[in-house]
NUVEXTOR-870837 format. One line per 8 residues: number of its first residue (from 0); their letters; for each residue x, y, z of C-alpha. Coordinates in steps of 0.02 Angstrom, whole numbers, plus 50000, padded with zeros to 5 digits. Example, Ala and Ser with C-alpha at 12.3 -4.5 7.8 and 13.67 -1.06 7.14 Angstrom:
0> AS> 50615/49775/50390 ~ 50684/49947/50357
//
This chain:
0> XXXXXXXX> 50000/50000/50000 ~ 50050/50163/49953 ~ 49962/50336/50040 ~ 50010/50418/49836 ~ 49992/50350/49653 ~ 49872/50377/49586 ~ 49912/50519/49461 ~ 50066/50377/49425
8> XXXXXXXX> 50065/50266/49252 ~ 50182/50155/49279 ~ 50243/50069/49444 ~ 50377/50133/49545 ~ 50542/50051/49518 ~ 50607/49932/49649 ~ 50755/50026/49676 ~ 50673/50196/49695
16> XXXXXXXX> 50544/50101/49841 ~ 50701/50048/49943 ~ 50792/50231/49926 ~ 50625/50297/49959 ~ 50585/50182/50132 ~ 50604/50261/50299 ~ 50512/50137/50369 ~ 50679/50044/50464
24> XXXXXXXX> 50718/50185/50539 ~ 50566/50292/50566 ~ 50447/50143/50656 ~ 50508/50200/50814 ~ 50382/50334/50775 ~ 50261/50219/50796 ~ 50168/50282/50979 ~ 50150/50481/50898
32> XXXXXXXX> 50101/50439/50753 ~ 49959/50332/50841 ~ 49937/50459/50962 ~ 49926/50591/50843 ~ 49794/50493/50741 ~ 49681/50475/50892 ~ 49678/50672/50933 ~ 49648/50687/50754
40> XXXXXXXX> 49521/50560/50722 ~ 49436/50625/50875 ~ 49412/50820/50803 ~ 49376/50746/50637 ~ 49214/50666/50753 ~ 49175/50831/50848 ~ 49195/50946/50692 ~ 49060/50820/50599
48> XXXXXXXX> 49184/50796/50457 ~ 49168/50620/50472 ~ 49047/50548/50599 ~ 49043/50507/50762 ~ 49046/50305/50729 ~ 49145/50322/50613 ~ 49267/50398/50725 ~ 49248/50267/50872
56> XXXXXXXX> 49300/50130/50751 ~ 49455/50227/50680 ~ 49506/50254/50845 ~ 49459/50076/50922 ~ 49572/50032/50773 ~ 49707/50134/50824 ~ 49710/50075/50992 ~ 49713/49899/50953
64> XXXXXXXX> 49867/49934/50831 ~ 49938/50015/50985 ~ 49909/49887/51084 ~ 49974/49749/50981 ~ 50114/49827/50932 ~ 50174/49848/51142 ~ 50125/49670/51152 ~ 50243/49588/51021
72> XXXXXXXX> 50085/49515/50910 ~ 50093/49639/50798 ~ 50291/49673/50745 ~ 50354/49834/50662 ~ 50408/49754/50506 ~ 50379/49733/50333 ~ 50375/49813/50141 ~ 50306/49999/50206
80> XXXXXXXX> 50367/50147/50136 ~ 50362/50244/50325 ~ 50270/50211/50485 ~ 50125/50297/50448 ~ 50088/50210/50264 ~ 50113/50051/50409 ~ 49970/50112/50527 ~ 49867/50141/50399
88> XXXXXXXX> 49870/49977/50311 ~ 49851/49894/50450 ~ 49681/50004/50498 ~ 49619/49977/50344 ~ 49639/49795/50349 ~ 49575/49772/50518 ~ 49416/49906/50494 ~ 49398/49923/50312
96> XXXXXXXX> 49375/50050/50209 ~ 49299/50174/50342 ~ 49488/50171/50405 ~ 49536/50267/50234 ~ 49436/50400/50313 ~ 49588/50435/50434 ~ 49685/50550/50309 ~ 49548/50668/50294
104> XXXXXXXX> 49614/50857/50313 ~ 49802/50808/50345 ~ 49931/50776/50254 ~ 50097/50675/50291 ~ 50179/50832/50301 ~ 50093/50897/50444 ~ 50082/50717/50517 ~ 50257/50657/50529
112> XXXXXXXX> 50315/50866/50594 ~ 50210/50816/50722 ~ 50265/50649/50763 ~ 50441/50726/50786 ~ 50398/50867/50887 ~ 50301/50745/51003 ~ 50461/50623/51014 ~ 50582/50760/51020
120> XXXXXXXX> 50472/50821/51163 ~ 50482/50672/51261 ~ 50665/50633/51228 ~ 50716/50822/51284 ~ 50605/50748/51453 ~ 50713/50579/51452 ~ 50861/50661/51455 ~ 50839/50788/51574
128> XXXXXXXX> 50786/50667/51673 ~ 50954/50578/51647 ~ 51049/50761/51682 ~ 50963/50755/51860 ~ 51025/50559/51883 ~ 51208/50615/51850 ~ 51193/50766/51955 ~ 51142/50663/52082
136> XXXXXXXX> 51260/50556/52073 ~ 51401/50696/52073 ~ 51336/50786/52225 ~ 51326/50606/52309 ~ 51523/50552/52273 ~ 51583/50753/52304 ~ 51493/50733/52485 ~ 51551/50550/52515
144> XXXXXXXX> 51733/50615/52497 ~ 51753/50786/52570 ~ 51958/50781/52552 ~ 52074/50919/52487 ~ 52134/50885/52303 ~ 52240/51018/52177 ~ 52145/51109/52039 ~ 52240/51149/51899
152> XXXXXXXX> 52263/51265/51761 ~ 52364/51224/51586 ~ 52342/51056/51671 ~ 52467/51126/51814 ~ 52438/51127/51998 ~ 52367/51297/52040 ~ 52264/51301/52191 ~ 52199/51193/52329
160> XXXXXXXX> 52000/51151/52328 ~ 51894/51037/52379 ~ 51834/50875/52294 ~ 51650/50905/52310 ~ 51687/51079/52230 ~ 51771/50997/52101 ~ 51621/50870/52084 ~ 51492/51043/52072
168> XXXXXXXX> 51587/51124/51923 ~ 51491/50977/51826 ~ 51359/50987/51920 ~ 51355/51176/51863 ~ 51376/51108/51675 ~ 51237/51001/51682 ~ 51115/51111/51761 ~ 51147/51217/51605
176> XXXXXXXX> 51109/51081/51506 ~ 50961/51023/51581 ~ 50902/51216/51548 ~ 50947/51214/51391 ~ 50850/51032/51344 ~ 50714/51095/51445 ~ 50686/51293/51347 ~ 50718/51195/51197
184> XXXXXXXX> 50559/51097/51218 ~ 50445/51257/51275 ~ 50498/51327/51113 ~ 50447/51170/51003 ~ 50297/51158/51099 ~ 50163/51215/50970 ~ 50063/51086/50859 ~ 50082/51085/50671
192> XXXXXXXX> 49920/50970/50659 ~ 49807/51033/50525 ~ 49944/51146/50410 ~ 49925/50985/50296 ~ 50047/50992/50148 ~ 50096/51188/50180 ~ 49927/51302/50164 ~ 49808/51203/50269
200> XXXXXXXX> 49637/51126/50218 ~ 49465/51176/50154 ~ 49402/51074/50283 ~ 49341/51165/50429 ~ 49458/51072/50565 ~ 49479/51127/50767 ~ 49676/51125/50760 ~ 49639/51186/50950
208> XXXXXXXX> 49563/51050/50995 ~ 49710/50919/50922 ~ 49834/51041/50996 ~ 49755/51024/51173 ~ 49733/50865/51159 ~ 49916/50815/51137 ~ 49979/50940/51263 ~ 50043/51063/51160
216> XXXXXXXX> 50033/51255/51205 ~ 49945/51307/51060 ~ 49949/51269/50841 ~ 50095/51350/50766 ~ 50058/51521/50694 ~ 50128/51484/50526 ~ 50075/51320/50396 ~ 50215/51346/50287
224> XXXXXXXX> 50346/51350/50431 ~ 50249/51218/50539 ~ 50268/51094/50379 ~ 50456/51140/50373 ~ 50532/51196/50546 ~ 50657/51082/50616 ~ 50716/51215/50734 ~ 50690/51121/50874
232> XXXXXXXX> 50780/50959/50826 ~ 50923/51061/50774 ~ 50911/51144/50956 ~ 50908/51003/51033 ~ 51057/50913/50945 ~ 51158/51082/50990 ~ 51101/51044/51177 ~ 51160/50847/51149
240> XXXXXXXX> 51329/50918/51074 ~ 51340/51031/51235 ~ 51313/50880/51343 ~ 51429/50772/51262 ~ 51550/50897/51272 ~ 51556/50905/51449 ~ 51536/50713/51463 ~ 51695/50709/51380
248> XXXXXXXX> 51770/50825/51499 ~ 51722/50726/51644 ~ 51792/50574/51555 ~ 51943/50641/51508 ~ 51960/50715/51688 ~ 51934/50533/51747 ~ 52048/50446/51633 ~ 52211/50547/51681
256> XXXXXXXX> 52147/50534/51879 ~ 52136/50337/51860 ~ 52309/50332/51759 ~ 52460/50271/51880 ~ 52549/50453/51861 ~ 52394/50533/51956 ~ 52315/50392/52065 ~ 52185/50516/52119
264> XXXXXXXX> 52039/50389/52078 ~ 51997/50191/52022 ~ 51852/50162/51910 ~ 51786/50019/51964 ~ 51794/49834/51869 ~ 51627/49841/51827 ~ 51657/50005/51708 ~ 51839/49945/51648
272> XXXXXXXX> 51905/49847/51533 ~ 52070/49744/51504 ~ 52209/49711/51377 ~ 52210/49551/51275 ~ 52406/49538/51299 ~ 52456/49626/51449 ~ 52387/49553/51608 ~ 52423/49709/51724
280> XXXXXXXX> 52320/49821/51616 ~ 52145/49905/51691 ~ 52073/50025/51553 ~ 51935/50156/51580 ~ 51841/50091/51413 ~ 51677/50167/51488 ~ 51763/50338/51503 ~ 51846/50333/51317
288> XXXXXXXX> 51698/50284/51224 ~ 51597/50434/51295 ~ 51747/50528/51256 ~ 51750/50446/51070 ~ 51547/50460/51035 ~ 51576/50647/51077 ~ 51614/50670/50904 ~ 51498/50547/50829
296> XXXXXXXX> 51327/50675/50913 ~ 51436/50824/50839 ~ 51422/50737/50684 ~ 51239/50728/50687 ~ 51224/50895/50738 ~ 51320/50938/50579 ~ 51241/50846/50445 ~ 51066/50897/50501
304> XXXXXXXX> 51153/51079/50496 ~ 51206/51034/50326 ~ 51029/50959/50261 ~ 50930/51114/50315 ~ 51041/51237/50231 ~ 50969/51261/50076 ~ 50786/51202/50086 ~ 50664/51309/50013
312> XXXXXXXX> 50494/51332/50080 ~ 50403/51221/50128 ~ 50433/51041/50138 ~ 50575/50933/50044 ~ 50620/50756/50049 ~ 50787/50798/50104 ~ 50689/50830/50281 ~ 50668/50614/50307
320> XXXXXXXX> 50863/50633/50316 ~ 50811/50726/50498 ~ 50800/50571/50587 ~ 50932/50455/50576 ~ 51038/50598/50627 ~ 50917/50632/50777 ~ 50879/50455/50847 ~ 51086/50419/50824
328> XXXXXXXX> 51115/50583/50947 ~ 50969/50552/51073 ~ 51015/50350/51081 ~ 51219/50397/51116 ~ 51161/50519/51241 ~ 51062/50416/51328 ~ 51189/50282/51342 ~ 51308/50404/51395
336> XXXXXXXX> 51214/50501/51534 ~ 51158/50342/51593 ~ 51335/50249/51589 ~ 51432/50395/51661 ~ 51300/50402/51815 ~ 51373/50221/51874 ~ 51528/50273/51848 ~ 51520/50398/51960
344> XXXXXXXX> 51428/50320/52095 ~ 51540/50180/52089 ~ 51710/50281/52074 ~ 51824/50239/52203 ~ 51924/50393/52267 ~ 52080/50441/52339 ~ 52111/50566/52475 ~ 52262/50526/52530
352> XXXXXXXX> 52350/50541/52374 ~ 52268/50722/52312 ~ 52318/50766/52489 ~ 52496/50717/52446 ~ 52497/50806/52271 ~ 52433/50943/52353 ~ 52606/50981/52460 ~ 52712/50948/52318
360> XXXXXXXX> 52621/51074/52219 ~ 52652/51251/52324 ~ 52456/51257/52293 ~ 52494/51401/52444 ~ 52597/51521/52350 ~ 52460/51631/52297 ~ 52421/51621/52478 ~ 52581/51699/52547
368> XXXXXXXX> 52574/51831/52404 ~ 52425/51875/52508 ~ 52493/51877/52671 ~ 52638/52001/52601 ~ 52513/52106/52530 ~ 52398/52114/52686 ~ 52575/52188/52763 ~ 52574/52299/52634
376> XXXXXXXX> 52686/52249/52511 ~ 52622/52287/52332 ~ 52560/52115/52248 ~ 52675/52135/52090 ~ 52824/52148/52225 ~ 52747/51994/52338 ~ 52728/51893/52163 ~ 52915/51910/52123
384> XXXXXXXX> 52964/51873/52313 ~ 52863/51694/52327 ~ 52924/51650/52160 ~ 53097/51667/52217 ~ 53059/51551/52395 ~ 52967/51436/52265 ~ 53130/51405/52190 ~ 53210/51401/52355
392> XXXXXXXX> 53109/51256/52390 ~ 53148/51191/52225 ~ 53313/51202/52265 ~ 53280/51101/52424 ~ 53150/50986/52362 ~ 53040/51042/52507 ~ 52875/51142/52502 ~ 52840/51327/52544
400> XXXXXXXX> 52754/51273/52723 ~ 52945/51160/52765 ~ 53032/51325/52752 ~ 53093/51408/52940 ~ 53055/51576/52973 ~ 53223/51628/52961 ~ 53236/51561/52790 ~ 53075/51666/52752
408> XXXXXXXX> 53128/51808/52796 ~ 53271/51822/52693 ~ 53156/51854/52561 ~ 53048/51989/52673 ~ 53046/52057/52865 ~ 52878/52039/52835 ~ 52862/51856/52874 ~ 52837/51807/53072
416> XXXXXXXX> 52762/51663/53145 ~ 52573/51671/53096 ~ 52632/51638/52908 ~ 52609/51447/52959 ~ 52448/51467/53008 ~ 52400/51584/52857 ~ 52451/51439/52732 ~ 52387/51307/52804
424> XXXXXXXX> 52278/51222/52680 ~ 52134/51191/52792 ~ 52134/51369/52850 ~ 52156/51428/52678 ~ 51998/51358/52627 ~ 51921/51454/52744 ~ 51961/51609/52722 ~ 51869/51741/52628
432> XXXXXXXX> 51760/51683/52497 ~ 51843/51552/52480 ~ 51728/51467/52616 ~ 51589/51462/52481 ~ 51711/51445/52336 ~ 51769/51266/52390 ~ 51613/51204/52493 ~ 51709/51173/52632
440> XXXXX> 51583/51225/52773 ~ 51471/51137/52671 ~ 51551/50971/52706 ~ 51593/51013/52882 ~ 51394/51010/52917
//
């Protein structure tokens, strides 16, 4: 069954039917498009387009279709050009030819823009949902392990913090992104049920009433962009990219932490992998393949980018090209949100060595700059005098806190006893605002 043809002559060639197909990729369509059909079959009923039995079998149709198809009986296969040439065969052949009655006042146009927006909907739900899982999870292993650790810039110990702070800088990235997935589906929230092919229908249709119906704010404002808008999947995969981004962040972070130079952390067996010819080896596979898919969502993001570019008004084939791209970015998402979650909660963590790299790193330096310049020595004049001790201690292989006061104040009469207190890491990270900076009285609670 075809939903065109017949202005054709001759049949379609059997080559052209498989190019044409999106049937093995869109089926997972299959519960909007259904759902969709109901809302519309029901206005079609209320408007007295078609009537009102007529309507009660389409839909008692429907619903069995739904029904089977959750239950296995009926299986999302076989020669259909798309999912909704499937639904409709398999109406008609269940209620006859009253099921034909279905298409009136739509077109596929309109029906499979709103199939997407309804699945892009839920997905941007799904993986918010996931965000808050890995958030969870962060704040859970940053508060389970409330140790000193270095943070680092050029990938150089800079400064002490904390571990849960550390933990919350992702925690901060992720709350973005569950902003961003979650504006990104108010925006797409308008129904483009009853904009048919691109100008609508002579019909006169409630596209109120289907828009209600399926939750959505209100019918978009526009037939011609409603038809063609894919705005909101190409939000969306920029939100994905975003998250994937900072996945790979996170793994990358967790890699070098679990690698025998840093020691900070051990991902745990469940989330590793091995070698096939070294015996001693422990990889963090989990960690490397969200780092690797990173580029596999930018890639989606990119050719959808690239399909839309040049599309005139209003709807193109090029457009079925939307969802491969989409479904590949929302399924490596989802396995990635949902993978790096049990990594985290499983991670294994460290204190005693971050405390350890923390001494050998004169994370206090900036620290005693401060203390000169509380004594009133000008900060460019304190910078030059702690990076001389630094090299002192260099020189000694000690760290800036091993140093007597004698040997301190060859550098400035400033120096006296309290400069051992002032640099204490503890007490640094609770001074000033560095209290809320590093969550330490948070942890202390």
């Amino acid at each position: 069954m075809k939903l065109w043809g017949g202005r054709f002559r001759e049949e379609e060639n059997r080559i052209m039917e498989d190019f044409n197909t999106s049937f093995p990729f869109d089926y997972r369509l299959y519960r909007q498009d259904i759902t969709g059909s109901m809302a519309h079959v029901d206005m079609l009923g209320a408007c007295g387009i078609i009537t009102q039995e007529e309507a009660a079998a389409i839909r008692q149709g429907l619903e069995g279709i739904l029904s089977d198809i959750e239950n296995g009986s009926l299986p999302l296969q076989g020669d259909y050009e798309d999912i909704h040439t499937f639904v409709e065969a398999n109406l008609i052949l269940r209620i006859g030819d009253v099921g034909k009655k279905l298409h009136t006042g739509r077109s596929r146009n309109d029906q499979v823009a709103l199939d997407m927006r309804m699945y892009a909907r839920e997905q941007a739900q799904v993986l918010s949902d996931l965000l808050e899982n890995l958030i969870q999870a962060l704040e859970q292993k940053g508060a389970e392990y409330p140790c000193i650790m270095p943070g680092y810039t050029h990938l150089q110990r800079a400064q002490a913090v904390m571990f849960p702070y550390y933990m919350s800088a992702y925690v901060s990235m992720f709350r973005r992104d569950r902003k961003r997935l979650l504006n990104a589906r108010e925006i797409l929230n308008e129904s483009p049920l009853g904009c048919a092919a691109l100008a609508g229908t002579t019909h006169e249709i409630d596209r109120s009433m289907t828009a209600a119906a399926l939750d959505f704010a209100k019918p978009v404002d526009n037939f011609l962009d409603g038809v063609s808008d894919r705005d909101y999947l190409l939000e969306l995969s920029g939100a994905m990219a975003i998250i994937m981004m900072h996945l790979s962040r996170l793994s990358e972070e967790l890699i070098l932490w679990s690698s025998q130079e840093f020691k900070f952390v051990t991902i745990d067996d469940a989330y590793s992998t091995g070698s096939s010819i070294m015996p001693q080896k422990k990889n963090p596979d989990a960690c490397e393949l969200v780092r690797g898919k990173t580029g596999r969502v930018y890639g989606d993001l990119m050719g959808l980018l690239t399909t839309m570019k040049g599309l005139v008004l209003a709807y193109n084939k090029d457009m079925q090209e939307d969802k491969p791209q989409f479904f590949d970015a929302v399924d490596t998402v989802t396995s990635c949100l949902t993978i790096m979650a049990e990594v985290i909660r499983t991670l294994h963590v460290h204190p005693d060595v971050m405390t350890k790299s923390v001494r050998q790193g004169f994370l206090n330096a900036t620290e005693v700059a401060d203390y000169l310049v509380a004594r009133g020595v000008p900060f460019r004049d304190a910078h030059g005098i702690v990076g001389r001790i630094v090299i002192l201690c260099e020189d000694k292989g000690c760290a800036i806190e091993d140093l007597t006061l004698d040997e301190l104040k060859q550098f400035s009469d400033c120096f006296d006893d309290s400069i051992y207190q002032y640099i204490d890491y503890q007490n640094i990270l609770k001074k000033g605002n560095k209290k809320e900076m590093t969550g330490y009285e948070k942890t202390r609670e």
